[in-house]
C-alpha positions in Angstrom: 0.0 0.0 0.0 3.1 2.5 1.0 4.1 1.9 -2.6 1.2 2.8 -4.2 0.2 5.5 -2.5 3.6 7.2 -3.2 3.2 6.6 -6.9 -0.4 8.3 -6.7 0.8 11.3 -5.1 3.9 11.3 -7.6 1.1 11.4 -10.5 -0.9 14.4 -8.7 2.6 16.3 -8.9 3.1 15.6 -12.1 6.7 13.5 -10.8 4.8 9.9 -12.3 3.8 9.4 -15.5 -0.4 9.3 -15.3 -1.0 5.8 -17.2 0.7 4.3 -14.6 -1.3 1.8 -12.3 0.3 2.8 -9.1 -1.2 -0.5 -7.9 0.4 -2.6 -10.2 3.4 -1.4 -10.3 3.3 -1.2 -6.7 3.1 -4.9 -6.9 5.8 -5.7 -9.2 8.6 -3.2 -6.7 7.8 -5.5 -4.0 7.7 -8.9 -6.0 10.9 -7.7 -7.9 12.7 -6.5 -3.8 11.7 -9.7 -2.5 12.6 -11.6 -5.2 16.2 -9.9 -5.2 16.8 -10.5 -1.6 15.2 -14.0 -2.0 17.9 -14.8 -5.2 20.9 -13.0 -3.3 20.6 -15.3 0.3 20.2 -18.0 -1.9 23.4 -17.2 -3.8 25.1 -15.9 -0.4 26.0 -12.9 -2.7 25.4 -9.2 -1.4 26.5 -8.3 -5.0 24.2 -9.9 -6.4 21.3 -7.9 -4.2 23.7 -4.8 -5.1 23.4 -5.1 -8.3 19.4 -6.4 -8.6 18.6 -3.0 -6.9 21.0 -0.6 -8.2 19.4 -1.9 -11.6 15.8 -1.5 -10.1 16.7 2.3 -9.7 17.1 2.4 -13.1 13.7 0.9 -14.2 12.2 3.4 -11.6 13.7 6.2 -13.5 11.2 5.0 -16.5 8.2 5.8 -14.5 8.9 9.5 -14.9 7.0 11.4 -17.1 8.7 12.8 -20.7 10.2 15.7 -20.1 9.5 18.7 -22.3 12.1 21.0 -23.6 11.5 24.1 -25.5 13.4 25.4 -28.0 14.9 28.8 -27.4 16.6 30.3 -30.4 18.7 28.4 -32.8 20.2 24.7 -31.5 23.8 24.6 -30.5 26.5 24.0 -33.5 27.8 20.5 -33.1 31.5 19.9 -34.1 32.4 18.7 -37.4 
């Protein structure tokens, strides 16, 4: 529930992308911790629970919404 309820107040301030099911994916961050921690003991490997997370971070970053950048002017010259 702690989950989700972060991801809905992430989508009211515009930090979550809206077609998110906060539910859902609530779901899936615990399955995917538990399952992490679960695969590391088994493994006796703290790197391996190291690395499961640090990658989960990076899946997290995809719940963001696009950003939008405006143009301002002409874009930078690139080097040729």
């Amino acid at each position: 529930d702690g989950f989700a309820e972060v991801l809905q107040r992430g989508q009211k301030e515009g930090s979550v992308r809206r077609d998110l099911d906060p539910r859902q994916a609530a779901t899936f961050l615990v399955a995917a911790i538990e399952g992490s921690y679960g695969l590391a003991k088994s493994a006796q490997s703290p790197a391996m629970l190291r690395a499961n997370l640090e990658f989960l971070v990076e899946l997290l970053k995809c719940l963001r919404p696009a950003r939008k950048t405006r143009r301002v002017g002409r874009a930078p010259k690139r080097d040729r």
